[in-house]
DSSP file (Angstrom, degrees, kcal/mol; ACC not computed):
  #  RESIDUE AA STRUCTURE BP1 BP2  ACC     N-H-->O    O-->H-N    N-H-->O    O-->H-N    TCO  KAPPA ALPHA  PHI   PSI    X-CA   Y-CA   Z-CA
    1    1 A X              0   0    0      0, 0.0     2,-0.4     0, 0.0     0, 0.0   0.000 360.0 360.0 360.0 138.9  -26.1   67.8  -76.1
    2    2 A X        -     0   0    0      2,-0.0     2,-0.3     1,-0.0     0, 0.0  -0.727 360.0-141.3-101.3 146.6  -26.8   66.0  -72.9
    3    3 A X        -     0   0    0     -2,-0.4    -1,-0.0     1,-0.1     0, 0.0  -0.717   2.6-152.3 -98.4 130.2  -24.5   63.1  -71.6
    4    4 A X        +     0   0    0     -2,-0.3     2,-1.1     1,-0.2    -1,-0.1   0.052  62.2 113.0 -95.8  34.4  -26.2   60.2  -69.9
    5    5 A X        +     0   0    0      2,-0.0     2,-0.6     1,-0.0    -1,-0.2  -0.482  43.8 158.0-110.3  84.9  -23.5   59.3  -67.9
    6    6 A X        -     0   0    0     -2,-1.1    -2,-0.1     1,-0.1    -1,-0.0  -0.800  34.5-147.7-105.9 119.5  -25.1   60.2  -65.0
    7    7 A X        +     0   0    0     -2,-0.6     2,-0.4     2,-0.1    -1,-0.1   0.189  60.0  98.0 -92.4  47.3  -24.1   58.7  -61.1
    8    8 A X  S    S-     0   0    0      1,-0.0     2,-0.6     0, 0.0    -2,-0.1  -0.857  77.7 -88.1-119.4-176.4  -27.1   58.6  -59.3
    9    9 A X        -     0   0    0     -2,-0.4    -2,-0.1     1,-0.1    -1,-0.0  -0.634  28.5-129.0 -81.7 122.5  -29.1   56.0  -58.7
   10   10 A X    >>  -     0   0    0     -2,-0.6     4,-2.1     1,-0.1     3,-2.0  -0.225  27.5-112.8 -30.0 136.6  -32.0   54.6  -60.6
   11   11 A X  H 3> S+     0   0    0      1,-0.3     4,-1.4     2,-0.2    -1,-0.1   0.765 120.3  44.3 -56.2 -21.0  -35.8   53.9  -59.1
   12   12 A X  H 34 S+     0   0    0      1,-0.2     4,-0.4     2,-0.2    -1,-0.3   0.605 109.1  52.8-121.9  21.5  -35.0   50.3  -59.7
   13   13 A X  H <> S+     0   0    0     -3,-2.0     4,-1.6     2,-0.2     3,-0.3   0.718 110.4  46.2 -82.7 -30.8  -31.7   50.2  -58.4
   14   14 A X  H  X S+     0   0    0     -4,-2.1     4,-1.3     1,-0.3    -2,-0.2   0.900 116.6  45.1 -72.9 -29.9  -32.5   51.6  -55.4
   15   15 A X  H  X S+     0   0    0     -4,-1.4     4,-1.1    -5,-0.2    -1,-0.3   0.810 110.8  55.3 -86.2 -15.3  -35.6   49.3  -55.1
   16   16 A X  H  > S+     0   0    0     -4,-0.4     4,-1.9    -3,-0.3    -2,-0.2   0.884 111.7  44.1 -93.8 -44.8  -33.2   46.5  -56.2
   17   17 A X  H  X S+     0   0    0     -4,-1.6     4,-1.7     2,-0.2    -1,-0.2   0.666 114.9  49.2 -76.7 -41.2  -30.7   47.4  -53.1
   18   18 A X  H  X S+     0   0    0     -4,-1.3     4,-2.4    -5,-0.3     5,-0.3   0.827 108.2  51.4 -85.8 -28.9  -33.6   47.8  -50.5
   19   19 A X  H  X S+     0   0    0     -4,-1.1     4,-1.0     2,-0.2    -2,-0.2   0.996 113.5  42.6 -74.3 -41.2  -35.1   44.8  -51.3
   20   20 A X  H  X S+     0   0    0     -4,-1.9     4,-2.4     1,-0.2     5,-0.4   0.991 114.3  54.0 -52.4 -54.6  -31.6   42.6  -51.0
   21   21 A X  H  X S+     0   0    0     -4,-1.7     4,-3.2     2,-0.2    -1,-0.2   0.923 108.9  43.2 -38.6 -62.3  -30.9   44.5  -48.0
   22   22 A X  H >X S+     0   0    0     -4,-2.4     3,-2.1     2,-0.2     4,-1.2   0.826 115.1  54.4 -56.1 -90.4  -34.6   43.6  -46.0
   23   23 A X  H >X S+     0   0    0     -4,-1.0     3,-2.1     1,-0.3     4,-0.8   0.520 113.4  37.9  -2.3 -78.9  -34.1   39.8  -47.3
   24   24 A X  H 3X S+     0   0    0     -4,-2.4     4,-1.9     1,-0.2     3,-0.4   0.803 110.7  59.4 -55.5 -29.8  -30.4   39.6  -45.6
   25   25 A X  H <X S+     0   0    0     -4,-3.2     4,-2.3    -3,-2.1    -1,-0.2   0.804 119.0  42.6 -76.8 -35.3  -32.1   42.0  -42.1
   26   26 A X  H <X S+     0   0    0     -3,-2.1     4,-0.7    -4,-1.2    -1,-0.2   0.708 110.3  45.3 -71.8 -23.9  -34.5   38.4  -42.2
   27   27 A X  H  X S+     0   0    0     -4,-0.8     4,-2.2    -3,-0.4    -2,-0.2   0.964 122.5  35.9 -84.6 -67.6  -32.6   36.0  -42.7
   28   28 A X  H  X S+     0   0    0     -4,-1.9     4,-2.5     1,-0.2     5,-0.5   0.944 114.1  57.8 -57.6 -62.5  -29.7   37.3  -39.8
   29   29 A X  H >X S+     0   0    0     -4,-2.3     4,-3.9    -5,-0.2     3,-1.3   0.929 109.5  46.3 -53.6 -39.2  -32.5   38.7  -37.5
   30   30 A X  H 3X S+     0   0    0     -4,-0.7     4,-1.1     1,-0.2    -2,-0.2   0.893 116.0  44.7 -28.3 -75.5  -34.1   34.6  -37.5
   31   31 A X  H 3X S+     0   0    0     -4,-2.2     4,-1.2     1,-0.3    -1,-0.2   0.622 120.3  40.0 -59.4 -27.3  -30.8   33.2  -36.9
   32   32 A X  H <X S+     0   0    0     -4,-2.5     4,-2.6    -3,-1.3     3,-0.5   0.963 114.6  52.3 -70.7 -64.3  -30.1   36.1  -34.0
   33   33 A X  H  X S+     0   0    0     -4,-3.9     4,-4.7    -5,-0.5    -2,-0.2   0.804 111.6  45.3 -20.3 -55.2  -33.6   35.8  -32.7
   34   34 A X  H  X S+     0   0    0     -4,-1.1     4,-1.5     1,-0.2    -2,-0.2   0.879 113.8  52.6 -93.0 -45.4  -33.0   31.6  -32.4
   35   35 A X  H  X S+     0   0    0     -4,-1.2     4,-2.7    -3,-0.5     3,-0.3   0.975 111.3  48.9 -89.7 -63.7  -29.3   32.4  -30.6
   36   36 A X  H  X S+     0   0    0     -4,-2.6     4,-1.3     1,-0.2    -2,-0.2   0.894 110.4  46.4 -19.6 -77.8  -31.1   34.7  -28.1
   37   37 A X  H >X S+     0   0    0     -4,-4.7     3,-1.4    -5,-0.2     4,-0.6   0.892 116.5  43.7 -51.1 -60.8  -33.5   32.5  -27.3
   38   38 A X  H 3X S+     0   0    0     -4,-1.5     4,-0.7     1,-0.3    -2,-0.2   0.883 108.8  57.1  10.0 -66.5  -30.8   29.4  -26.9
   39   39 A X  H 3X S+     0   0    0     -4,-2.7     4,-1.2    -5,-0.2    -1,-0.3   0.732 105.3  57.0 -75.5  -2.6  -28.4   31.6  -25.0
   40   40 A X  H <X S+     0   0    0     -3,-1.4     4,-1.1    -4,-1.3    -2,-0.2   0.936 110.1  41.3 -79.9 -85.8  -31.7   32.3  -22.2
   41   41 A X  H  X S+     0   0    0     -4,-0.6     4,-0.7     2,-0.2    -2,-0.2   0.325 110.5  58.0 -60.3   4.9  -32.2   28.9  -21.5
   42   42 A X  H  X S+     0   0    0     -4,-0.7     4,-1.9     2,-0.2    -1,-0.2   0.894 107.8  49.9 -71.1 -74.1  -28.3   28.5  -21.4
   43   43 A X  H  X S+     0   0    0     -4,-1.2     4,-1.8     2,-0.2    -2,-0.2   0.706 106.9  50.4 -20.9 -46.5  -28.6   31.1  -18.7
   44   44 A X  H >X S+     0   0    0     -4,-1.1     3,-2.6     2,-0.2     4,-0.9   0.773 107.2  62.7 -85.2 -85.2  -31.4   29.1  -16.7
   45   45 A X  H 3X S+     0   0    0     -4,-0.7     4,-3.1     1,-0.3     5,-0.2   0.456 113.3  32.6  33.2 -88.9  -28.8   25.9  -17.0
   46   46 A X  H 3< S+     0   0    0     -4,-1.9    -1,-0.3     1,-0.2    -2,-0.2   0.781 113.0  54.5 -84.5  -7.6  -26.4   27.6  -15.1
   47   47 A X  H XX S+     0   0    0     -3,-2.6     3,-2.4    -4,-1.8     4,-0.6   0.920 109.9  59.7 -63.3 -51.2  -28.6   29.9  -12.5
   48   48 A X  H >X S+     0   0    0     -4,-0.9     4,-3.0     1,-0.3     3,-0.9   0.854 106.3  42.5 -74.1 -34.5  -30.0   26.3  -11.9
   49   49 A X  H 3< S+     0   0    0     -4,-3.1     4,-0.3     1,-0.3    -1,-0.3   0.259 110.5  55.4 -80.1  17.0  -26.1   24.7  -10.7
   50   50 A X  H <> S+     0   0    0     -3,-2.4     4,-0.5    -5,-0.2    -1,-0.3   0.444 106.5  47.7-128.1   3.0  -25.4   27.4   -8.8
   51   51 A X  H <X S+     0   0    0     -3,-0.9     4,-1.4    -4,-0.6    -2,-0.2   0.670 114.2  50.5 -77.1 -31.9  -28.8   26.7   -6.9
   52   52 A X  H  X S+     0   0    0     -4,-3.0     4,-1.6     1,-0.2    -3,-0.2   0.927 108.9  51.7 -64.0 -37.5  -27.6   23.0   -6.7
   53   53 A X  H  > S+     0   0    0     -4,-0.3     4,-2.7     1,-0.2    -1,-0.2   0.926 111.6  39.5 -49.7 -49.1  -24.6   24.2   -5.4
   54   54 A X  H  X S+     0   0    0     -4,-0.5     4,-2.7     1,-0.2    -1,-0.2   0.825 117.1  54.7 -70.1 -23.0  -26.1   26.5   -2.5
   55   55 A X  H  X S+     0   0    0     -4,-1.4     4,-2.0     2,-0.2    -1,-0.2   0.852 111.0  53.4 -81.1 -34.0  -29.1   23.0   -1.9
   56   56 A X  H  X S+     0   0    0     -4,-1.6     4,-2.4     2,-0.2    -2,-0.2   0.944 107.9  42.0 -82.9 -57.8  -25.6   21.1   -1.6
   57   57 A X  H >X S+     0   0    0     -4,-2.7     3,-1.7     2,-0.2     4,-1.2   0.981 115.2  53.6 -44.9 -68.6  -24.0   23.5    1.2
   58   58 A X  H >X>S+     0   0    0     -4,-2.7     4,-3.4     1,-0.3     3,-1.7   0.782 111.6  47.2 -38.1 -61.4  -27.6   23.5    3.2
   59   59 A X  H 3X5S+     0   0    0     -4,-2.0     4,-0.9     1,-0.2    -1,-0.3   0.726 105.6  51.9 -27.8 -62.7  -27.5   20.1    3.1
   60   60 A X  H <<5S+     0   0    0     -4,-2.4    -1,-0.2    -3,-1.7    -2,-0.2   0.529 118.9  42.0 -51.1 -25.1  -23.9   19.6    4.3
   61   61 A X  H <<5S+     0   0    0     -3,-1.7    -2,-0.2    -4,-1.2    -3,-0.1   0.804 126.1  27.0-104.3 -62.4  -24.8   22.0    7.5
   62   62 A X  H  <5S-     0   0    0     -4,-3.4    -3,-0.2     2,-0.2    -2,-0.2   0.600 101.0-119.0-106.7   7.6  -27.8   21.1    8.3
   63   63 A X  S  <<S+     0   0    0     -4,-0.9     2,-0.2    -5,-0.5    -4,-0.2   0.686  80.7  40.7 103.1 -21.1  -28.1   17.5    7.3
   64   64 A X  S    S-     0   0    0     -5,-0.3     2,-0.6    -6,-0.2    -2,-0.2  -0.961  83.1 -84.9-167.6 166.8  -31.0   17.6    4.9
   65   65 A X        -     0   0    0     -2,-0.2    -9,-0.1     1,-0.1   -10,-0.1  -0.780  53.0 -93.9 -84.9  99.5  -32.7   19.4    2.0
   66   66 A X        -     0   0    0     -2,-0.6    -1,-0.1   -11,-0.2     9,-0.1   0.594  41.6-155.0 -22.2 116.7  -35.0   22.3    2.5
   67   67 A X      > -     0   0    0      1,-0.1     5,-1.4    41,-0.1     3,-0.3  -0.465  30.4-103.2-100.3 171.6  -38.4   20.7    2.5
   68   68 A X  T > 5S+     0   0    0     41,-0.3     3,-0.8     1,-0.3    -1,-0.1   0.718 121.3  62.5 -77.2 -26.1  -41.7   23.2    1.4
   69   69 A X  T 3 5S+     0   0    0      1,-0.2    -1,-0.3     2,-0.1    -3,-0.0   0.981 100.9  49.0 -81.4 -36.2  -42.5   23.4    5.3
   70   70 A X  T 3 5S-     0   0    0     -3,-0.3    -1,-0.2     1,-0.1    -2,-0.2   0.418 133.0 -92.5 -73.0  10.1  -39.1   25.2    6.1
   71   71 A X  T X 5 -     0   0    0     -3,-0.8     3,-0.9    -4,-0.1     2,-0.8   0.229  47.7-132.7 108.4 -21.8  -39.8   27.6    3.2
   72   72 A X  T 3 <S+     0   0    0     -5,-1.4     4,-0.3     1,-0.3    36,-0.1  -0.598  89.8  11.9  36.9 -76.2  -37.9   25.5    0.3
   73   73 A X  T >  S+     0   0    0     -2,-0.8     3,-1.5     1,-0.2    -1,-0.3   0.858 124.6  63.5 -88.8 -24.1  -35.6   28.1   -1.6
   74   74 A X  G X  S+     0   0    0     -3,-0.9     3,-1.7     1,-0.3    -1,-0.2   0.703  89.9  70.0 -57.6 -17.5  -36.2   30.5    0.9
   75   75 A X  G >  S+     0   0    0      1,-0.2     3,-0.6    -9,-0.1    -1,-0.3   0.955  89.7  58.5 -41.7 -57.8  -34.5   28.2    3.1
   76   76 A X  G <  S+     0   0    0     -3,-1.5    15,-2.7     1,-0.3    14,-2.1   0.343 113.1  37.2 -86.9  -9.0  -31.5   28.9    1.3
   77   77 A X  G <  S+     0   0    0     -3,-1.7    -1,-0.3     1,-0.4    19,-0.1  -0.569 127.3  20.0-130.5  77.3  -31.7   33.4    2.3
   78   78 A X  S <  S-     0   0    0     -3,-0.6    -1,-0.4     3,-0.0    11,-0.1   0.405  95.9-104.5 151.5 116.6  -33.0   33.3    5.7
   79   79 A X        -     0   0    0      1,-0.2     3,-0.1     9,-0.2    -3,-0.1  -0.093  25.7-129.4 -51.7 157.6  -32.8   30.2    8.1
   80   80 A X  S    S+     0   0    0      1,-0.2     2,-0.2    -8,-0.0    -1,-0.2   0.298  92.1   8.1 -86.7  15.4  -36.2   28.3    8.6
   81   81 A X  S    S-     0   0    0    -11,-0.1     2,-0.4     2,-0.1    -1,-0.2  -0.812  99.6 -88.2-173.6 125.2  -36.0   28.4   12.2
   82   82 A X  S    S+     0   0    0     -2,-0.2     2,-0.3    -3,-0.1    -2,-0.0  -0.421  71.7 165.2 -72.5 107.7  -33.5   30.2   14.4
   83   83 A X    >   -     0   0    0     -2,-0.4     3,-1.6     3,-0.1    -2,-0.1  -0.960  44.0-134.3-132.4 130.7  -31.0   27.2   14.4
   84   84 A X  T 3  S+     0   0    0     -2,-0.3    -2,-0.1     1,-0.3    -1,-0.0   0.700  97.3  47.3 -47.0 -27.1  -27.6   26.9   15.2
   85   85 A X  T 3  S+     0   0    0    -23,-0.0     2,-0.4     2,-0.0    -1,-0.3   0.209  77.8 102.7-112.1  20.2  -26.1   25.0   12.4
   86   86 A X    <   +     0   0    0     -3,-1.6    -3,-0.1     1,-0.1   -10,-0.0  -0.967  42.6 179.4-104.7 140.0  -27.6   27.0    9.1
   87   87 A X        +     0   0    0     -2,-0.4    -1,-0.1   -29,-0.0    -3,-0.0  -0.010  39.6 126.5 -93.0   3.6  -24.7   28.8    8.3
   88   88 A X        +     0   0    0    -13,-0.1     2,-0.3   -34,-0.0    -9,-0.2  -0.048  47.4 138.4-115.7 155.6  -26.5   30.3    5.4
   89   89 A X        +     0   0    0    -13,-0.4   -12,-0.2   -11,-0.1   -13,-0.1   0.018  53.1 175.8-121.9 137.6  -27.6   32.7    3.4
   90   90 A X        +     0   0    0    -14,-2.1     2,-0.4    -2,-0.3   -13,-0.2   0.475  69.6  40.8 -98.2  -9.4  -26.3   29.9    0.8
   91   91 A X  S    S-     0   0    0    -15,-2.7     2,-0.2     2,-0.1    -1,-0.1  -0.984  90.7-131.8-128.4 155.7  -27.5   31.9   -2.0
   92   92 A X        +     0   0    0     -2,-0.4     2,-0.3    -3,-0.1     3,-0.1  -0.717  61.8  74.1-107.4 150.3  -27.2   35.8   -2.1
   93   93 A X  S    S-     0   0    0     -2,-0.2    -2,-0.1     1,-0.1     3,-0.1  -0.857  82.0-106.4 126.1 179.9  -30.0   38.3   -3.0
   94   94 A X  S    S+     0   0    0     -2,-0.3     2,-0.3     1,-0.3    -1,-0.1   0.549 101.8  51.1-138.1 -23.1  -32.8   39.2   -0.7
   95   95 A X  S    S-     0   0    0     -3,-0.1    -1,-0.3     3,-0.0     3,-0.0  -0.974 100.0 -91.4-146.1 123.1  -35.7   37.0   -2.8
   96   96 A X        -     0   0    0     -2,-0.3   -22,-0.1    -3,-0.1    -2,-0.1  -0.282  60.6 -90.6 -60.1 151.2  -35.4   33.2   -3.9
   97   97 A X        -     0   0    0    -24,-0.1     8,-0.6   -50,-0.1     2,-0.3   0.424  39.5-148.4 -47.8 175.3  -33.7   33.0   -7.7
   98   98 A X  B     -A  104   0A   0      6,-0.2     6,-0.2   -54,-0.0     4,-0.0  -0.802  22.0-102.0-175.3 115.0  -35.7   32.9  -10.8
   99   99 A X    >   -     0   0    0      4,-1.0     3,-0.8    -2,-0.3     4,-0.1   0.207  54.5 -98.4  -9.5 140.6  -35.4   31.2  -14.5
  100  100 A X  T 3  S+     0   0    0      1,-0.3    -1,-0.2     2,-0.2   -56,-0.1  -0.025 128.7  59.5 -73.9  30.1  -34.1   34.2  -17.2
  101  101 A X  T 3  S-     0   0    0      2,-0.3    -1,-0.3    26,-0.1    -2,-0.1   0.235 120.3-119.3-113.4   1.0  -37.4   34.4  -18.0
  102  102 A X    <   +     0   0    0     -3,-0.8     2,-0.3     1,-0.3    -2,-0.2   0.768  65.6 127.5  46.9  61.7  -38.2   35.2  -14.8
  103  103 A X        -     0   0    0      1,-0.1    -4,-1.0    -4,-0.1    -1,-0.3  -0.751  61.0-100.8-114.6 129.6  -40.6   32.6  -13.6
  104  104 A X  B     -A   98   0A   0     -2,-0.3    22,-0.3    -6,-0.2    -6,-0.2  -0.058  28.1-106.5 -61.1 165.7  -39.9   31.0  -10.6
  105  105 A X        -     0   0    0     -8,-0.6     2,-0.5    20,-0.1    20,-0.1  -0.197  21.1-141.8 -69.5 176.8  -38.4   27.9   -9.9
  106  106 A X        -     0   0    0      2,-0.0    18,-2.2   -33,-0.0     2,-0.6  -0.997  23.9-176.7-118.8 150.1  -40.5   25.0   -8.5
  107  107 A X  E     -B  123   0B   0     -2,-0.5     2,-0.4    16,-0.2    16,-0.2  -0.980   3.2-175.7-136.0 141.4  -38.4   22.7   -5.7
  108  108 A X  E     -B  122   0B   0     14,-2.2    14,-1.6    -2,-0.6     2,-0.6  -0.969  10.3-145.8-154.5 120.1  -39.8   20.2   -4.5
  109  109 A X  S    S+     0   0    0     -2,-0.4   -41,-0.3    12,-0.2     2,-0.2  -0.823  97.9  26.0-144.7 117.1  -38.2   17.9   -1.5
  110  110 A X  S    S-     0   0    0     -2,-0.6     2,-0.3   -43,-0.1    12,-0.3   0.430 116.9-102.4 -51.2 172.5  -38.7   15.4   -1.7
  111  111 A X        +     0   0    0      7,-0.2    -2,-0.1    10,-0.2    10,-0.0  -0.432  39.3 174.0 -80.8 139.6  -39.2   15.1   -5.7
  112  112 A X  S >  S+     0   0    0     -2,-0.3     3,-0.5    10,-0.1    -1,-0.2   0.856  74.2  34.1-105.2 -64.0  -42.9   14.9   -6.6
  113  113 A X  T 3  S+     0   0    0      1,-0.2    -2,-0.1     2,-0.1     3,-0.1   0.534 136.4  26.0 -80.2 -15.4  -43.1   15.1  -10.7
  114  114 A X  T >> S+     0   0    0      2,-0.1     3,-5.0     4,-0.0     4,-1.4   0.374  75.5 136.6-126.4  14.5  -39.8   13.2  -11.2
  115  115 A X  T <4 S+     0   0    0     -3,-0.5    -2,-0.1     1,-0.3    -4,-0.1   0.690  78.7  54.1 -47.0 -24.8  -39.7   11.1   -7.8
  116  116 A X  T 34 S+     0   0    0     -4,-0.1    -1,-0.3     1,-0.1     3,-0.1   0.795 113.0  43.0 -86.6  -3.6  -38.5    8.0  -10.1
  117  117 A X  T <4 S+     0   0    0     -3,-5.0     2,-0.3     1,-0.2    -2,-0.2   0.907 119.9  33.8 -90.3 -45.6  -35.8   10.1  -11.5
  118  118 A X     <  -     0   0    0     -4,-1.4    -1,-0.2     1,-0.1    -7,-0.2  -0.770  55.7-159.7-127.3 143.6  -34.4   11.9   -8.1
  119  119 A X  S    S+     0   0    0     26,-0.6     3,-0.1    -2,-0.3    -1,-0.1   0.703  86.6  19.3 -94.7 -26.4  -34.1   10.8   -4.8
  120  120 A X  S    S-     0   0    0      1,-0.4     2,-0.3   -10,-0.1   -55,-0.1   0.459 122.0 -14.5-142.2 -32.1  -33.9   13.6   -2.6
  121  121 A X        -     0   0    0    -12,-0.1    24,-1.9   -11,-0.1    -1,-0.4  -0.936  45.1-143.8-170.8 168.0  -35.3   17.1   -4.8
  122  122 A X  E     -BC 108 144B   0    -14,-1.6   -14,-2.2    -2,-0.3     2,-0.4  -0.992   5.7-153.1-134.7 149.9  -36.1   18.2   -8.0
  123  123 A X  E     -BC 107 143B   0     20,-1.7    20,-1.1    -2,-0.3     2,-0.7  -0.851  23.9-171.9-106.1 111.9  -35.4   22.0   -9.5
  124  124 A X  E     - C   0 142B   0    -18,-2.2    18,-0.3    -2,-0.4     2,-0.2  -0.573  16.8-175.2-119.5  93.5  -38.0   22.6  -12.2
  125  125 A X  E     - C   0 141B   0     16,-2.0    16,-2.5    -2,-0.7   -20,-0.1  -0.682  23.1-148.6 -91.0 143.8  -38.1   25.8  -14.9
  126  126 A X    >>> -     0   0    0      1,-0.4     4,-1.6   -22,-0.3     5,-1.2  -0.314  37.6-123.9-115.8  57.6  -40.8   25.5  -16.6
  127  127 A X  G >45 -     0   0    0      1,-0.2     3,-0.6     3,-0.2    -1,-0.4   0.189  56.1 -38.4  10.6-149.6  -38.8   27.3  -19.6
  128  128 A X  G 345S+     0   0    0      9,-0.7    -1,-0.2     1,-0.3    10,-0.2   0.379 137.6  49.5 -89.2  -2.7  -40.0   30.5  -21.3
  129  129 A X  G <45S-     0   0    0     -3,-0.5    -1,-0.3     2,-0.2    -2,-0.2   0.737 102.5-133.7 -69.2 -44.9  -43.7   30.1  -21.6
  130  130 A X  T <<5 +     0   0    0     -4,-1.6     2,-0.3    -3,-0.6    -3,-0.2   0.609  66.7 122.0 118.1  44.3  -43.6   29.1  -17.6
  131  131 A X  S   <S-     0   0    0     -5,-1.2    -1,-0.4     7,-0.1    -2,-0.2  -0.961  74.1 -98.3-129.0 153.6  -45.8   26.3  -18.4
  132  132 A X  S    S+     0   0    0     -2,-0.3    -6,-0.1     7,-0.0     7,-0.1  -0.317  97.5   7.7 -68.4 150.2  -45.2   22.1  -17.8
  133  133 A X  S    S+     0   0    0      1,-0.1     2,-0.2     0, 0.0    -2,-0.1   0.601  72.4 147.6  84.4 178.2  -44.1   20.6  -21.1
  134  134 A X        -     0   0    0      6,-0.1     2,-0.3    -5,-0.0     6,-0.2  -0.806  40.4-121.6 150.4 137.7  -43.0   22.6  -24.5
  135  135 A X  S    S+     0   0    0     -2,-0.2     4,-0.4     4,-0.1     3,-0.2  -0.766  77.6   1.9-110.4-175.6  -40.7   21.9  -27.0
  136  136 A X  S >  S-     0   0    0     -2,-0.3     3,-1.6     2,-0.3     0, 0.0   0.030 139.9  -4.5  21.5-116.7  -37.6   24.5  -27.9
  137  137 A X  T 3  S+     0   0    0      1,-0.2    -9,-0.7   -10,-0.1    -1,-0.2   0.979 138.1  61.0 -57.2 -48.2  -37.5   27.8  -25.5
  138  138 A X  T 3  S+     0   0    0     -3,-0.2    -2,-0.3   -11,-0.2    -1,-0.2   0.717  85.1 122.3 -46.8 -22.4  -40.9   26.3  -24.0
  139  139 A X  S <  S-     0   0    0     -3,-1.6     2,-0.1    -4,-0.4    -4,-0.1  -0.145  70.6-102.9 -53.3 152.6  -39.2   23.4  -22.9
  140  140 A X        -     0   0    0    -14,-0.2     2,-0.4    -6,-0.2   -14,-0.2  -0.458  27.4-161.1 -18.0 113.3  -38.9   21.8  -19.3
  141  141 A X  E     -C  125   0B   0    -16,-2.5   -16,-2.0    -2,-0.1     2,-0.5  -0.904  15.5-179.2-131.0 102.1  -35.7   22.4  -18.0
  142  142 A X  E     +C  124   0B   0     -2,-0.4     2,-0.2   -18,-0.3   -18,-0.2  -0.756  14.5 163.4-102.1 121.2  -35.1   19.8  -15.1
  143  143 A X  E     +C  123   0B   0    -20,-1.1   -20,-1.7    -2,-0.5     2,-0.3  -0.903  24.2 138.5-142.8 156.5  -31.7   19.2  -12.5
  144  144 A X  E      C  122   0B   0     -2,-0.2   -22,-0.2   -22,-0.2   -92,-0.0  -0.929 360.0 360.0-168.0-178.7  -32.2   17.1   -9.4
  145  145 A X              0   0    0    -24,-1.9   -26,-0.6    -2,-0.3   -23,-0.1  -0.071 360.0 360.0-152.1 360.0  -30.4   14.3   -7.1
């Protein structure tokens, strides 16, 4: 006589097990996916205060903010003019910085698209789509004085 206490697995345990498993792999990848994305625009956040920081030195040497005829962020690796008082390169890297999606910045000095907000420039990422306006990762991510 044969004993049915047999340990393997059944066809519909095993489908029972695959299915929980993919369900929880959906649920966790969303929630990873949405923290990725998050932690990117975190990322542009702070790449963007450490370009205010370096716009803040220029300033302090030379007196003003790098305007689009002196190159604007290129201003900031390689003087616009052979001048005694740029002390610079104020930011390091060979190529002006770029949003973690990796769309350039726009700077603009004086501000143009926010000129009632900011007096003197505005820093614009145009979050991860690299286009004006967006909600969530697409959003507008905006720093200025």
């Amino acid at each position: 006589m044969k004993s049915n206490n047999s340990k393997a697995f059944t066809l519909i345990e095993l489908m029972l097990s695959i299915t929980i498993v993919v369900t929880l792999m959906a649920f966790l990848g969303r929630g990873l996916y949405r923290q990725f994305a998050g932690a990117k625009s975190n990322i542009t956040k702070i790449g963007m205060k450490s370009v205010q920081d370096a716009l803040l030195q220029y300033n302090m040497h030379m007196g003003h903010y790098p305007t689009a005829r002196e190159g604007g962020l290129e201003a900031l690796i390689n003087p616009p003019t052979p001048r005694a008082d740029w002390e610079g390169p104020y930011f390091e890297g060979i190529e002006p910085p770029k949003d973690a999606w990796k769309n350039e910045y726009e700077y603009n000095a004086p501000p143009v698209r926010y000129r009632n907000k900011y007096k003197y420039y505005e820093l614009i990422s145009f979050g991860a789509n690299g286009m004006e306006g967006g909600d969530g990762t697409d959003a507008d991510i905006v720093v200025g004085l």
